[in-house]
VEXVO-648716 format. One record per residue (C-alpha): x, y, z. Coordinates in steps of 0.2 Angstrom, whole numbers, padded with zeros to 4 digits, always signed. Layout:
<nodes>
XYZ...
</nodes>
This chain:
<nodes>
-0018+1244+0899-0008+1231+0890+0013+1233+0892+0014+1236+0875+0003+1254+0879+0012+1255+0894+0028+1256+0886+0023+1267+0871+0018+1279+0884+0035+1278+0895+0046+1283+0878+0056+1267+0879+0067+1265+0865+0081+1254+0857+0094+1254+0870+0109+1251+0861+0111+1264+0848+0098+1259+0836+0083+1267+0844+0068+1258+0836+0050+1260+0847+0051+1246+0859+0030+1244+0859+0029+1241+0839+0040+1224+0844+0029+1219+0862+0012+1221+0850+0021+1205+0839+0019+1187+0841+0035+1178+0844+0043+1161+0852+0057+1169+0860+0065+1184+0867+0083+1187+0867+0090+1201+0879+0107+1208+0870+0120+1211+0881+0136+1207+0869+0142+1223+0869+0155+1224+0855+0162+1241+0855+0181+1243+0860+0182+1253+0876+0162+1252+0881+0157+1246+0896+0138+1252+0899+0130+1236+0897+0140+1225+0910+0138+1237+0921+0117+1240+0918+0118+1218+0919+0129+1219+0935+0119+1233+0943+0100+1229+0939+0100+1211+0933+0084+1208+0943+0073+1224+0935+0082+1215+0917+0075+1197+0920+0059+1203+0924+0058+1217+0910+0061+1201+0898+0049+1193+0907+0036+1204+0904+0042+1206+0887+0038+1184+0886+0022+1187+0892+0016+1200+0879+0024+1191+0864+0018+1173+0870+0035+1169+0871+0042+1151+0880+0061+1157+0881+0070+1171+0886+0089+1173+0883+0102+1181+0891+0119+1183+0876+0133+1188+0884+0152+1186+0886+0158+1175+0896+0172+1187+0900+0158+1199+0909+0162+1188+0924+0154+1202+0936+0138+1201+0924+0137+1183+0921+0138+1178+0940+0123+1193+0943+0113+1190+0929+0114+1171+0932+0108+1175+0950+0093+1182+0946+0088+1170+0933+0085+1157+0946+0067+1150+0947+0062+1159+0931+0060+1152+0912+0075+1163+0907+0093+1157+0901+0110+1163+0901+0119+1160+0885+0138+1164+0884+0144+1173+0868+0162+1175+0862+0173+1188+0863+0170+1192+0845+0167+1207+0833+0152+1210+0831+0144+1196+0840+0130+1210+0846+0125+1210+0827+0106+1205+0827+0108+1192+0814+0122+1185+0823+0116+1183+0837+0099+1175+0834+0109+1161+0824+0121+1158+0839+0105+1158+0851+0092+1149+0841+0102+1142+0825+0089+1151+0814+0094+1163+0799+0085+1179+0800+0078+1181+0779+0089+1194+0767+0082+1211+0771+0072+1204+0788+0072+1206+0806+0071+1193+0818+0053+1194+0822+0053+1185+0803+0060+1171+0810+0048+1172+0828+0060+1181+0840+0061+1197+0848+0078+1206+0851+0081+1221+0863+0096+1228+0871+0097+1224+0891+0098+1242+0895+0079+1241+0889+0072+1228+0896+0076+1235+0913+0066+1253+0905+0052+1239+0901+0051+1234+0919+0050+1252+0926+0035+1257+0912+0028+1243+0918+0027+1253+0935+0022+1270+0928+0043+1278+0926+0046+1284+0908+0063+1285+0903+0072+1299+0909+0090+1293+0913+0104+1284+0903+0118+1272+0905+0132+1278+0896+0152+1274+0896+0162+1289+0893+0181+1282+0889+0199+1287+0879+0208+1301+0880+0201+1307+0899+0207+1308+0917+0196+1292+0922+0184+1279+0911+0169+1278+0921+0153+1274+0915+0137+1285+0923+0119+1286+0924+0115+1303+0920+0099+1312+0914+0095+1315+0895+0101+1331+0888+0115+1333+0900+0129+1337+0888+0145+1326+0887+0154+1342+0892+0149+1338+0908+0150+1319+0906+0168+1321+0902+0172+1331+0917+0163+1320+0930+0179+1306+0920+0191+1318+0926+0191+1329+0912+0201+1327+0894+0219+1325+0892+0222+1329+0876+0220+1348+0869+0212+1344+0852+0198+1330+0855+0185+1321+0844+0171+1311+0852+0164+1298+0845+0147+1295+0849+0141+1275+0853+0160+1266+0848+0174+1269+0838+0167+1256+0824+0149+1261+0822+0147+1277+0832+0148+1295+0826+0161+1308+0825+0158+1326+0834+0170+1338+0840+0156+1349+0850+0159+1344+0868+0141+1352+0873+0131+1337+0861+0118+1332+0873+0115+1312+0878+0101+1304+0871+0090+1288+0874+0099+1279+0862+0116+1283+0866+0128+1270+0874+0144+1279+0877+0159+1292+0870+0179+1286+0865+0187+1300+0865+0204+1302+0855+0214+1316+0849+0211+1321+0831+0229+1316+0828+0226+1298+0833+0228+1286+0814+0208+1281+0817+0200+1298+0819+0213+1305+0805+0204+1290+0795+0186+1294+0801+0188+1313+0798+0194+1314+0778+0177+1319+0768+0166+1306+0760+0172+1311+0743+0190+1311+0748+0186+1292+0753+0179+1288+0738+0191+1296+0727+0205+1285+0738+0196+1269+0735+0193+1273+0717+0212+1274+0713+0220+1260+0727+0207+1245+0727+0215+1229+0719+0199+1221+0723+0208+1208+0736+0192+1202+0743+0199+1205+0762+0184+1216+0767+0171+1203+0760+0181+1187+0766+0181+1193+0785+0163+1202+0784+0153+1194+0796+0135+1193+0787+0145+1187+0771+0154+1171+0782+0134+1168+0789+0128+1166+0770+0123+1185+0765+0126+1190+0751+0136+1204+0756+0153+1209+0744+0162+1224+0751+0175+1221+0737+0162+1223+0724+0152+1238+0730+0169+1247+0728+0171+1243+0710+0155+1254+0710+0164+1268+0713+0175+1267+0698+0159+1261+0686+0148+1276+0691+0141+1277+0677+0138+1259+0670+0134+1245+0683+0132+1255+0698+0115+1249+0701+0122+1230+0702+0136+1234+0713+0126+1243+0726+0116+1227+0728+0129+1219+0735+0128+1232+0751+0111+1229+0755+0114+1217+0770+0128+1226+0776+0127+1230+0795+0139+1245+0796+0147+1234+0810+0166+1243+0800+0177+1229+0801+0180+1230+0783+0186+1248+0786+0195+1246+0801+0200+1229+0800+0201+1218+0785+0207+1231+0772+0225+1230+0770+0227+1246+0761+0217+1255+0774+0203+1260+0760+0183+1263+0765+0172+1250+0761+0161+1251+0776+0158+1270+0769+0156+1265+0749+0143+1251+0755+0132+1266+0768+0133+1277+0751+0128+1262+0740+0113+1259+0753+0107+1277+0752+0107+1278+0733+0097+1261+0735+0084+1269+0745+0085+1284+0733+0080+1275+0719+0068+1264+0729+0079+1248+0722+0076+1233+0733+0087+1218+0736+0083+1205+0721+0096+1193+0726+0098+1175+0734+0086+1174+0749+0094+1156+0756+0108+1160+0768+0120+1147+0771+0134+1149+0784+0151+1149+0777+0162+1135+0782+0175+1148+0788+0160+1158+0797+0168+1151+0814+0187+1153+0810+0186+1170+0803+0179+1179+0819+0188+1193+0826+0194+1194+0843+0191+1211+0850+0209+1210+0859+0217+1208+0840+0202+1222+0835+0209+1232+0849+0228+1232+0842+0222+1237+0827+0213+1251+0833+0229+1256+0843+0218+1257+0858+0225+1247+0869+0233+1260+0880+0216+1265+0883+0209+1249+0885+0204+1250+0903+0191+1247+0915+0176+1260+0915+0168+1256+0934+0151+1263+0939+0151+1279+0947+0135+1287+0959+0137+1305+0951+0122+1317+0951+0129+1329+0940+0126+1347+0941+0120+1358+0925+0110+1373+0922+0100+1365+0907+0096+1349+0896+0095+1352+0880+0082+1337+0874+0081+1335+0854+0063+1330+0849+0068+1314+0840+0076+1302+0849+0070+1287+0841+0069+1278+0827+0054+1286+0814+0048+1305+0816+0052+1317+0827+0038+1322+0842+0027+1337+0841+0030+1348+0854+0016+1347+0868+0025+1364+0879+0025+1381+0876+0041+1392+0880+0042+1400+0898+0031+1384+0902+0038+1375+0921+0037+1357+0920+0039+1343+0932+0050+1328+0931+0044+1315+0919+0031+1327+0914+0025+1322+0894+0036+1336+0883+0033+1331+0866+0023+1316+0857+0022+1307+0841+0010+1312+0828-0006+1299+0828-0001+1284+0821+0016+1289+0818+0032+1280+0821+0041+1287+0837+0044+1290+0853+0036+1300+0869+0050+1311+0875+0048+1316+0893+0055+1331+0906+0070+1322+0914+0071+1336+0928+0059+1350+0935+0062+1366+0926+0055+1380+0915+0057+1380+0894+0071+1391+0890+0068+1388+0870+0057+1379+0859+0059+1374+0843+0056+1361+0829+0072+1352+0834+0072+1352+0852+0068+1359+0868+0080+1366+0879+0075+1363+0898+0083+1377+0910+0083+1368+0927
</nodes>
């Protein structure tokens, strides 16, 4: 059996919140492997700690990942300010073909096409991935669940950090399913009486305010702030309340495009005029939208750049679905030239930080050994990029740990989803199983 089948059958997925099958990448042909370990999110912390804790099952999970792809480099990106990390993963990488390379303490310098620029100098096409361009790209989280499919153990356990407004940032490896309920209380609880998580960063992630969500594969941690804190009352208003604020306010300044990071590597992404779509609705919405189509979501434009405090980040998702809607695909340039600000413009996630008004949460999240107790896991059937698994247990059906719960349909995309824990199948359906323990 080949590693690529080896990990399709351990349900290894993206890592680092974007979930794709790992096994679709390992059956490509590529010259180099890049382990990302940037982590960009204020506040997170996971993927130091997964560098710092198993640096040896991550070189050798990039190894592998080499060997199957016929790759002859592996990279390491990092921060250099991971001291802890550098020093560990740099350890391990003695005596093998793989490299550490330093990254800056940038937003987003985990972006895909930023980082296989910064690594290889090559410019991933409009609309591609960097297998276009003969590289691989994973998280580091998952080349260390590589290493263990390798062995025969699926993935049934998660790194996450779970930071904000609680007792104590930690970050945790817990089982998938366990709700961040629990997670909260093994940080010493919440202190604040009104909270609204949000789910992988306060940039990209998503917001909830049901403390009993359950972890997934691809999640890589929790901020938690009150609802009264100036980002979650910006995150919170409805999407047509956004758009309606952004139809009135923009002066088309050209902030949000000028400090968007695709737009200073030579994309041809314009914030600024994706918002004039949402005052031509009904002639030259089609044109605008284009403009969004290489857009990353990384947020900066809301967050950051716009001084007015508008939504571009939100026009640009909207402008993506109503591409996909109407099946329109990008027409525009396909040469990328980086922009000769491209260096000068990047943002330092201490200034990022500020901005946020974060920093009195900005703190260290260490590693904590907590088995934590709960009565059930509460598993959703898709947990991965593509479609969701077909159920392969019955209700009232015991099950053993790492025992096969749901699968892909043939020759669909997806993941295998596996029994964290030993326990009996409380409820079924086509959502999810919930796993009594």
């Amino acid at each position: 059996m080949n590693l690529a089948d080896q990990v399709r059958l351990a349900g290894v997925v993206g890592a680092g919140g974007g979930g794709f099958p790992t096994h679709v990448k390992l059956a490509a042909k590529a010259d180099t492997v890049i382990a990302n370990g940037a982590e960009c999110e204020p506040l997170l912390h996971k993927d130091a700690v997964v560098m710092e804790r198993h640096a040896a099952d991550l070189v050798r999970g990039l190894q592998l990942a080499m060997d199957a792809v016929g790759a002859r480099d592996g990279v390491i990106g990092i921060k250099g300010k991971k001291k802890h990390a550098v020093e560990a993963v740099s350890d391990a990488c003695q005596g093998t073909p793989v490299r550490v390379q330093l990254l800056g303490d940038y937003y987003p310098a985990g972006d895909e096409y930023d980082l296989v620029f910064n690594v290889t100098g090559r410019l991933i096409p409009p609309g591609g991935i960097p297998i276009n361009v003969g590289v691989v790209v994973n998280n580091v989280e998952t080349f260390v669940n590589i290493a263990a499919a390798e062995q025969g153990r699926p993935v049934t356990r998660k790194m996450i950090t779970v930071a904000g407004a609680v007792g104590s940032p930690v970050t945790l490896q817990v089982p998938i399913g366990i709700s961040y309920r629990d997670c909260i209380a093994a940080a010493g609880g919440l202190t604040t009486d009104d909270p609204v998580l949000c789910l992988g960063g306060l940039m990209m992630g998503k917001t909830t305010d049901d403390l009993d969500t359950p972890v997934t594969k691809t999640d890589t941690g929790v901020v938690i702030l009150p609802r009264t804190h100036h980002v979650m009352e910006r995150k919170l208003k409805p999407n047509k309340v956004q758009a309606r604020i952004g139809k009135s306010a923009c002066d088309q300044c050209r902030y949000c495009t000028e400090y968007c990071p695709r737009f200073l590597l030579g994309y041809a992404v314009e914030p600024h005029q994706v918002m004039r779509s949402l005052a031509f609705t009904a002639t030259g919405a089609d044109y605008y939208n284009q403009w969004a189509a290489m857009c990353c979501s990384c947020g900066l434009c809301t967050l950051y750049s716009c001084p007015e405090e508008l939504f571009p980040k939100e026009a640009c998702d909207d402008a993506k679905a109503e591409m996909r809607r109407q099946s329109i695909k990008w027409t525009g340039p396909m040469n990328p030239k980086p922009h000769p600000m491209h260096d000068g413009r990047r943002v330092p996630i201490k200034t990022l930080t500020r901005k946020l008004h974060v920093e009195a949460f900005d703190l260290p999240a260490p590693f904590a050994q907590a088995e934590l107790a709960s009565s059930h896991l509460v598993l959703p059937l898709k947990q991965s990029a593509g479609t969701a698994c077909v159920a392969k247990v019955k209700p009232g059906e015991r099950v053993g740990a790492g025992q096969v719960l749901g699968e892909p349909a043939p020759n669909a995309l997806g993941a295998v989803l596996h029994a964290p824990a030993e326990g009996r199948v409380r409820e079924l359906t086509e959502q999810r199983i919930v796993l009594e323990r």
